[in-house]
C-alpha positions in Angstrom: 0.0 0.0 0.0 3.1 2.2 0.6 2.2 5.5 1.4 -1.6 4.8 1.3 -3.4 3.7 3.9 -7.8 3.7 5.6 -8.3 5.6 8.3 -11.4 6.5 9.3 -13.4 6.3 6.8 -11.2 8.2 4.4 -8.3 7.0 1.9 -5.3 8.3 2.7 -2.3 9.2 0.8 -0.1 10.0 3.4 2.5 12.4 1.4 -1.0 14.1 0.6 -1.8 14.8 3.6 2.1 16.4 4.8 1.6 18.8 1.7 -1.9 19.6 2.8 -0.6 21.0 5.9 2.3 22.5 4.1 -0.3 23.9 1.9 -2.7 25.5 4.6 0.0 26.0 6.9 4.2 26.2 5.6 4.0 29.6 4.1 1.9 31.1 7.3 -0.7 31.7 4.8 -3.9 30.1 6.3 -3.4 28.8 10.1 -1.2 30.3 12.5 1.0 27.7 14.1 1.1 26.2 17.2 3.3 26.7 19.8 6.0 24.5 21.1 5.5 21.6 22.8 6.8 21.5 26.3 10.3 19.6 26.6 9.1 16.3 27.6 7.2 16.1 24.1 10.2 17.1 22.2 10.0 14.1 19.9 11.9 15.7 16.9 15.5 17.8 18.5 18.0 19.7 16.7 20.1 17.4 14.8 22.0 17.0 17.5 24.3 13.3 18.3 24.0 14.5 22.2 20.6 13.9 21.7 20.7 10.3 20.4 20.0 8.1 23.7 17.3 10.4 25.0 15.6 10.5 21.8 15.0 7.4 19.9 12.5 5.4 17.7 11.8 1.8 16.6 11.9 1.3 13.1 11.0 -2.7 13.2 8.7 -3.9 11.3 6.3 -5.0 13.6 2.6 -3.8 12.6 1.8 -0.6 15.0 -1.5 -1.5 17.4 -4.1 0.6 15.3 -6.8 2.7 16.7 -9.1 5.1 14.9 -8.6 8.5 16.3 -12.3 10.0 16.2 -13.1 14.0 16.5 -13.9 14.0 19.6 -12.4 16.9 21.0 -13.2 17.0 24.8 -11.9 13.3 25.6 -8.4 12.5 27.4 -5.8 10.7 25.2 -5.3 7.2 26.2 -1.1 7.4 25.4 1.0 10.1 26.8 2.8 12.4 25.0 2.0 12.2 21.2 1.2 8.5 21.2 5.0 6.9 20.7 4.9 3.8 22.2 8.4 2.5 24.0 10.6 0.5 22.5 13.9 0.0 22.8 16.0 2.6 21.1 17.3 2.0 17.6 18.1 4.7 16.2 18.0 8.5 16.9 15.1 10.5 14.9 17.2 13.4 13.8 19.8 11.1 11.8 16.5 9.4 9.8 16.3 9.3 6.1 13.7 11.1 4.0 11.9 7.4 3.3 12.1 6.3 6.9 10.7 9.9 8.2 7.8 9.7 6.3 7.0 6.3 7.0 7.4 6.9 11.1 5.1 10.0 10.3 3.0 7.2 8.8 2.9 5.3 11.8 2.7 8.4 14.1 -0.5 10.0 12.4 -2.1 6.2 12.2 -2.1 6.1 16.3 -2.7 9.7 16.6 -4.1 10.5 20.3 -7.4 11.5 20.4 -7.3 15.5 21.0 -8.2 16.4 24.5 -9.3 19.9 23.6 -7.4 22.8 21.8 -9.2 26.3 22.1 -7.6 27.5 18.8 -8.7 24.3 16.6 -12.6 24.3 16.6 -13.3 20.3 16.4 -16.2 20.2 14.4 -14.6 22.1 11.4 -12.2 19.0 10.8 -12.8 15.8 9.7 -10.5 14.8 11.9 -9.2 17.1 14.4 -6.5 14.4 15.9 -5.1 13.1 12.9 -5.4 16.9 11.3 -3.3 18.0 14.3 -0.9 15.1 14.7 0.1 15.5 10.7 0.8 19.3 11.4 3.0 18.9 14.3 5.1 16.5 12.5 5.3 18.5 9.6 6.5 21.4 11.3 9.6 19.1 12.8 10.5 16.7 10.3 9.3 18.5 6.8 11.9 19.3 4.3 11.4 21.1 0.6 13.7 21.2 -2.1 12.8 24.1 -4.7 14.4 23.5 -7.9 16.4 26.7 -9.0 16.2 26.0 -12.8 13.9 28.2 -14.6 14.0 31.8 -16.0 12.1 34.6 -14.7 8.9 35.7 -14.7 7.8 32.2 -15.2 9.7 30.6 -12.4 10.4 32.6 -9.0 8.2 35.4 -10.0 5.3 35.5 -7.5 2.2 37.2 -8.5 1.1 38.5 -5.2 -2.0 40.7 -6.7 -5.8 39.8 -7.9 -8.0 36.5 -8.0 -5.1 33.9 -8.4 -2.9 35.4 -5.7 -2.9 32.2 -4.0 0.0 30.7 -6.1 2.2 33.9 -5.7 1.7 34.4 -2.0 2.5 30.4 -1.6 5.9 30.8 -4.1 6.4 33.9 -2.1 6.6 32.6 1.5 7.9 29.2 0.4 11.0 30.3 -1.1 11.4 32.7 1.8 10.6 30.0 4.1 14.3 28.8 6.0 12.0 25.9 8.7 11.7 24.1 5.5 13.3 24.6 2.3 16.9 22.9 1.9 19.5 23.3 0.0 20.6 19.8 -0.2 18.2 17.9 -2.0 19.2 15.0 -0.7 17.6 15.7 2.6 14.1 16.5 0.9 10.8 14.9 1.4 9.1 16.8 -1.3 10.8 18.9 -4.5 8.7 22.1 -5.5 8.1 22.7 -9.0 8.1 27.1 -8.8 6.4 27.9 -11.5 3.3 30.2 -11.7 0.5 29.5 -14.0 -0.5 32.8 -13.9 3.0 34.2 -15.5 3.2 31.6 -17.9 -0.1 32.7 -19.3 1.4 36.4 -19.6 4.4 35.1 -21.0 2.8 32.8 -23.8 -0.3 32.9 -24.7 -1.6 34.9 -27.7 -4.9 36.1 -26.6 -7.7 35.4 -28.8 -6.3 31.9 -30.1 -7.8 30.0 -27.5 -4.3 27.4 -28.0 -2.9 26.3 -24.3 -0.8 23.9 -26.0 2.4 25.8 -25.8 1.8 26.4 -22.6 1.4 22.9 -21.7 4.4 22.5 -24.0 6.5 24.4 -22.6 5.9 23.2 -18.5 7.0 19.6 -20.5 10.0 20.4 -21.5 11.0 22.1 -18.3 10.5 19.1 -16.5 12.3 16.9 -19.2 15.4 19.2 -18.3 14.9 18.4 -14.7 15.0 14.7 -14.6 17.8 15.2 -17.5 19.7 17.0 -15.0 19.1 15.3 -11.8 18.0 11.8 -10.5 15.4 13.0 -8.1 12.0 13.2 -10.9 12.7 10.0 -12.3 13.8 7.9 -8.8 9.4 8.2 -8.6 8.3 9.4 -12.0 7.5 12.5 -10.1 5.2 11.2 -7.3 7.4 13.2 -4.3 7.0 16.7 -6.3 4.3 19.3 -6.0 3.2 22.3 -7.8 0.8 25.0 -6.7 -1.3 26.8 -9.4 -4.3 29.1 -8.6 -5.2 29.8 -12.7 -8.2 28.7 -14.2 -5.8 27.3 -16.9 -3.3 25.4 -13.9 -4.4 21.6 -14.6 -4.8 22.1 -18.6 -0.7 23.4 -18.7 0.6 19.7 -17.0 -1.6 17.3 -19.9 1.5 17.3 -22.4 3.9 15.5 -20.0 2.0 11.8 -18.6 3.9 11.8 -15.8 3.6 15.4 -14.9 0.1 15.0 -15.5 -0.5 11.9 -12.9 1.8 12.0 -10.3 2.7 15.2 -8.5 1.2 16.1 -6.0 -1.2 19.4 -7.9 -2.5 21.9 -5.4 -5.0 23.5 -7.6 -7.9 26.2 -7.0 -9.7 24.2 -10.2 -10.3 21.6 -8.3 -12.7 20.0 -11.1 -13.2 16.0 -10.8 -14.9 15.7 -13.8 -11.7 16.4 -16.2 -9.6 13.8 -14.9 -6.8 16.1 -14.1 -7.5 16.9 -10.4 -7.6 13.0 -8.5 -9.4 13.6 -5.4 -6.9 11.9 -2.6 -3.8 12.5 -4.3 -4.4 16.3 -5.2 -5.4 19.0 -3.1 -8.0 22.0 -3.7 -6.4 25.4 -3.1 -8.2 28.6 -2.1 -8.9 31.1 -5.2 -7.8 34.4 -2.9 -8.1 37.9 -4.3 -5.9 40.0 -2.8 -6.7 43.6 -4.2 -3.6 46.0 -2.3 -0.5 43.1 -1.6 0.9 45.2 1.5 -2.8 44.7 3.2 -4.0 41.1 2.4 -6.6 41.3 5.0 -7.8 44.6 4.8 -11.8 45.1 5.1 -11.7 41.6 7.3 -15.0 40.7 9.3 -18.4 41.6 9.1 -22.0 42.0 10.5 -23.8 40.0 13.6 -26.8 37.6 12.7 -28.9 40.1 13.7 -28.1 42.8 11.3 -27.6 40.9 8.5 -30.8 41.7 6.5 -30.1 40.2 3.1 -31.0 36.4 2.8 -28.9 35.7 -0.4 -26.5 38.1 -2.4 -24.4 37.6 -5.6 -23.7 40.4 -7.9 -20.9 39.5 -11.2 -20.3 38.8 -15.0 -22.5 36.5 -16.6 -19.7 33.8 -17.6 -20.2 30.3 -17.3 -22.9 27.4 -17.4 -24.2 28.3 -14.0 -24.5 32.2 -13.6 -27.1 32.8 -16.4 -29.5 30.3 -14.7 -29.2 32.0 -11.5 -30.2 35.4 -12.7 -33.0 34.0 -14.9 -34.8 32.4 -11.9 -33.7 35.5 -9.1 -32.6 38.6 -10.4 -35.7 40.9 -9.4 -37.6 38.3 -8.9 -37.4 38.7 -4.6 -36.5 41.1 -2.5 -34.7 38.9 0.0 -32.8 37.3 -2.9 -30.4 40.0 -4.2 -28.7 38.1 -7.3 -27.6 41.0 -9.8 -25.2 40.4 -12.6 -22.2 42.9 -12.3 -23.5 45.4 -9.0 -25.6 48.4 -10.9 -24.1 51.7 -9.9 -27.4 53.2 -8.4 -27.3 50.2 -6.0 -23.5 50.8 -5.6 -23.0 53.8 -4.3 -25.8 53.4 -1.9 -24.1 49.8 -0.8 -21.1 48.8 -2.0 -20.0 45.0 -3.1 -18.3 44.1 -0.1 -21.0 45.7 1.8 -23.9 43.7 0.8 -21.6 40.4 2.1 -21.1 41.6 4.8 -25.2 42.5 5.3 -25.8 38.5 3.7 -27.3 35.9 5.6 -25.9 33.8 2.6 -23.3 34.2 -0.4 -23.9 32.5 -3.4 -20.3 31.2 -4.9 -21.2 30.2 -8.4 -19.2 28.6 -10.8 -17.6 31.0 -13.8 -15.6 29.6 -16.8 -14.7 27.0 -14.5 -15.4 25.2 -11.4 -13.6 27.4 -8.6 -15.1 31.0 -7.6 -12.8 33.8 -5.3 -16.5 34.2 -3.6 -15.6 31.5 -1.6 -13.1 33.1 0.4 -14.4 36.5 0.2 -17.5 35.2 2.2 -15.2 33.7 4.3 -13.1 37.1 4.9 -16.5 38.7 5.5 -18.1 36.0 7.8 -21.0 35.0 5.5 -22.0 31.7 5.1 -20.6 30.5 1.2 -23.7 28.7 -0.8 -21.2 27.2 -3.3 -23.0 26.1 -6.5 -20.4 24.1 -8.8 -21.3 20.6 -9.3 -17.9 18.2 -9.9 -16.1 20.8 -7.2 -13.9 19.9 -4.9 -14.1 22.6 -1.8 -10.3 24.1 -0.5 -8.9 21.7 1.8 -11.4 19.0 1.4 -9.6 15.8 3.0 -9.3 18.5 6.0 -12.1 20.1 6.7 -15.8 19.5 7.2 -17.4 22.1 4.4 -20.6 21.3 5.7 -20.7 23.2 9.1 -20.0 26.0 7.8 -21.4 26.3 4.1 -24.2 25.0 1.7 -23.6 22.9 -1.3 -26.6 23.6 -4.0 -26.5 20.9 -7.0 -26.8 23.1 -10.0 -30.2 21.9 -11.0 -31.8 23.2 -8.0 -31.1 26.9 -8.4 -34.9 27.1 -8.8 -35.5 26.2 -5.7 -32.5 28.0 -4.3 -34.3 30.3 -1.4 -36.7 27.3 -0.3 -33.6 25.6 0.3 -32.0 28.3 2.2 -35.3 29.3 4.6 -35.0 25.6 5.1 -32.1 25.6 7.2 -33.6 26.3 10.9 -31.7 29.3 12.6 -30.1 27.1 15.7 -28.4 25.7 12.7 -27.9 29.2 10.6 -26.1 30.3 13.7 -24.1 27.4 14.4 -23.2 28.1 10.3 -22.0 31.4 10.7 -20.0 31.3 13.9 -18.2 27.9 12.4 -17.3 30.6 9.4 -16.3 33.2 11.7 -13.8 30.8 13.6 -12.9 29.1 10.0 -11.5 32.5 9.0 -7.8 32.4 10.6 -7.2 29.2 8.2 -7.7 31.0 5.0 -5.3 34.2 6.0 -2.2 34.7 4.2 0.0 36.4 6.9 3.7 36.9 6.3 4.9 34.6 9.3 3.0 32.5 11.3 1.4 33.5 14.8 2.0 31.3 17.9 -1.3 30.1 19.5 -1.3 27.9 22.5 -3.5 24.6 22.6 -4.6 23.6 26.4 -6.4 20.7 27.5 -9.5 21.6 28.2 -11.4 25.1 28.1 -13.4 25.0 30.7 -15.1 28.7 31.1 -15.3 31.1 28.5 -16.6 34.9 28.4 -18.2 36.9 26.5 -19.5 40.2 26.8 -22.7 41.9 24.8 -24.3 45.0 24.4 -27.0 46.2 23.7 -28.9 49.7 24.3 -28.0 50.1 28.2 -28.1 46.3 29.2 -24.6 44.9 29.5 -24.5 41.0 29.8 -21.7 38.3 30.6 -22.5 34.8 29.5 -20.5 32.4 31.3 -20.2 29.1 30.3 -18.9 26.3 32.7 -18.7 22.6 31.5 -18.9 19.4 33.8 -16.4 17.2 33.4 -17.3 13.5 32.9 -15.5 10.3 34.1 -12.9 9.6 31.6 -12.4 13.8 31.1 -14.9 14.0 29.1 -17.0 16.9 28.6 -21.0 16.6 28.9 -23.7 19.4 29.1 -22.6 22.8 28.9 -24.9 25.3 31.7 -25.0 28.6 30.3 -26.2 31.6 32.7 -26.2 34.9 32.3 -25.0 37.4 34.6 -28.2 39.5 34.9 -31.6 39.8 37.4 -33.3 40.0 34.0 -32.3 37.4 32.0 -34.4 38.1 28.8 -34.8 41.6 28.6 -38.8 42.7 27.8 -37.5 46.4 26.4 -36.4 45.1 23.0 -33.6 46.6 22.5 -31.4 43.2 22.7 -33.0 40.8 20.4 -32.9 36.9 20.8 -30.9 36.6 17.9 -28.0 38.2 18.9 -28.3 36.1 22.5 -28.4 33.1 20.7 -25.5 34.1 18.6 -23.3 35.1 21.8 -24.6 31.6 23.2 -23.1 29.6 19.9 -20.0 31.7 20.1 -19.1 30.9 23.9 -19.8 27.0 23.9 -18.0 24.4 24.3 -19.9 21.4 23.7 -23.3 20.9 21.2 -25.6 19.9 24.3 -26.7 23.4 26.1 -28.9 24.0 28.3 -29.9 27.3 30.1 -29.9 28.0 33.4 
């Protein structure tokens, strides 16, 4: 099976899953990283010799005892540390080869303890919140990139940091900053980067108007014939321990000319379209489509409205490209009031509310398809904590294998955009809430921040606060969980701090309690004391 392997449900390609970290995580671009673990869980030291007895691993070939690590946030893990079972030393962990790395990353992420509680990873957003966890920590000690240096600018090492397929430039950008992972010595490396940008190659090449990506796809070819002409590392695995990153529309079409290029990298693609062949779900890995409109300010107009003052049930407003778009505004523009669906936003509407404005006023964004399968609306509803209604049949969300897309979003089949807003006022508002605060704490992963930010991840959170306003009343929720026998936690009691604990006056509406209540808990189960 090599680097394949079940686990929970899910096939997993191992290698896949290190890069998916790498992906949301390397370049500090969409999760800020953890801190350090405390001395005794120092599994992976400085390549060191002094540390060689204290630190060890097994490498037999005995099969590890397997035990599915489920979500489950709030339970005590039943190994210490990060699940290493003793064994008698064999050999120190710094000293391992690339192979041998990987495949005790293998075995660590298989018997990944189940999390106990981390305040900065909301469980119910992942898949699998252990395993998810357990994969980043060992990336962030053991992973190593090679970037190859052949190529001639802008093609290669010319990151486009500005507009809707930023994503690739900001990754290029970081990554070849990046001194944790990159190596010089190839030899060392677990994966090889391909630096090329999709976006630059369509600027240098193709002749607008002739609709002809061949000598795009041509060109990428021969680029990696050179490379495995000039080194040993492409063809020692036809390419299977290489990735490229490619946020284009065009990305997937520009690897068809090469068969090897065209299967076996890893791809990290914002087109993540199943139906074409190109993008293998399992192997490959859906990128973000990001625009970033000023690059010095990536996140600038982050966040948006409360539940309660978010008026609009649905809002789209752009070009009329695609299969999908033209539908949409045959069955919605001005056909409701609570369904806002516009093609580009007209400028008497405009200058009274502008684009990012209605988002941020949305109950719901619709993300439809364009040209192709991916849409920037995505993350933009993200950025301004509306709930994405993604309508692309054959797409792959960002960070599939990782996250959970259906806490947080709504996925529409294409042939039910006529029935689009009873499908919306279906979804009851416990659940609309629970939607929308799952968006608001998704938003740190999609940020592209120039280093990482420390975070620290504690056992169990076991009171949180929050304050609201409204009019003169000032409350304090506080939350306090019971802990169960085996450290689990059960019912959550929530109570607020007040004489009057729903205020008659009006001027603090239920919405905005139940918001605050979704916001502070800590476990699904409330009930209200």
């Amino acid at each position: 099976m090599g680097l394949r392997h079940r686990f929970g449900g899910y096939n997993i390609n191992w290698r896949k899953l290190i890069i998916t970290a790498c992906v949301i995580t390397t370049a500090g671009a969409m999760l800020q990283s953890f801190s350090e673990v405390g001395e005794t869980d120092n599994v992976f030291p400085e390549a060191n010799p002094s540390h060689e007895r204290e630190h060890t691993v097994n490498l037999s070939k005995e099969k590890p005892s397997y035990k599915k690590a489920v979500a489950q946030p709030f339970k005590t893990a039943s190994t210490s540390g990060h699940g290493i079972r003793s064994s008698r030393p064999e050999k120190p962990i710094w000293s391992l080869p690339p192979d041998q790395a990987l495949l005790y990353a293998k075995k660590e992420i298989e018997n990944a303890p189940i999390l106990a509680g981390c305040p900065d990873l909301h469980a119910p957003l992942f898949r699998n919140v252990s395993v998810f966890k357990r994969s980043y920590e060992l990336m962030e000690r053991i992973l190593k990139v090679y970037i190859y240096r052949d190529g001639a600018r802008p093609i290669f090492h010319t990151p486009h940091l500005r507009g809707i397929y930023a994503s690739e430039g900001w990754f290029m950008k970081l990554m070849e900053e990046n001194k944790q992972f990159v190596v010089k010595d190839p030899s060392r490396a677990h994966l090889f980067y391909i630096p090329y940008s999709a976006r630059q190659l369509e600027l240098a090449l193709y002749v607008p108007g002739s609709h002809n990506l061949r000598p795009l796809s041509l060109f990428l070819k021969d680029y990696v014939n050179g490379i495995a002409a000039k080194y040993p590392f492409w063809n020692r695995t036809r390419g299977s321990d290489h990735f490229l990153v490619a946020c284009h529309d065009w990305g997937p079409y520009t690897t068809t000319e090469h068969v090897e290029l065209y299967k076996n990298p890893i791809k990290a693609l914002c087109n993540a379209d199943v139906s074409e062949g190109i993008f293998i779900p399992g192997k490959d890995v859906s990128l973000p489509e990001t625009t970033i409109r000023i690059p010095k300010k990536p996140l600038r107009y982050l966040g948006g409205k409360p539940v309660s003052k978010r008026s609009i049930l649905a809002f789209f407003a752009g070009n009329m490209h695609g299969r999908v778009r033209p539908i949409l505004r045959k069955y919605w523009d001005g056909k409701d009031e609570d369904m806002r669906i516009y093609g580009p936003l007209p400028n008497k509407i405009s200058r009274k509310m502008s684009y990012i404005e209605h988002m941020k006023t949305s109950k719901f964004c619709i993300c439809p398809m364009g040209y192709e399968v991916n849409s920037p609306r995505i993350v933009e509803a993200i950025y301004y904590e509306c709930v994405p209604v993604i309508i692309a049949d054959n797409f792959v969300p960002p960070f599939n294998d990782v996250l959970d897309w259906s806490v947080f979003s709504v996925i529409v089949a294409e042939k039910d955009i006529p029935n689009l807003k009873a499908i919306l006022l279906a979804i009851p508002l416990r659940k609309y809430i629970s939607m929308h605060t799952n968006v608001k704490r998704l938003q740190k992963h999609f940020l592209w921040h120039y280093k990482p930010e420390n975070v620290e991840c504690n056992i169990f959170n076991n009171e949180q606060t929050g304050t609201w306003k409204g009019g003169e009343f000032r409350r304090t929720i506080e939350v306090v969980t019971i802990v169960g026998e085996g450290g689990g936690c059960i019912p959550v009691f929530v109570k607020l701090r007040s004489q009057n604990d729903i205020p008659s006056s009006g001027r603090v509406i239920w919405d905005d309690f139940l918001e605050l209540v979704e916001t502070a808990r800590i476990q699904r189960q409330i009930i209200f004391w």
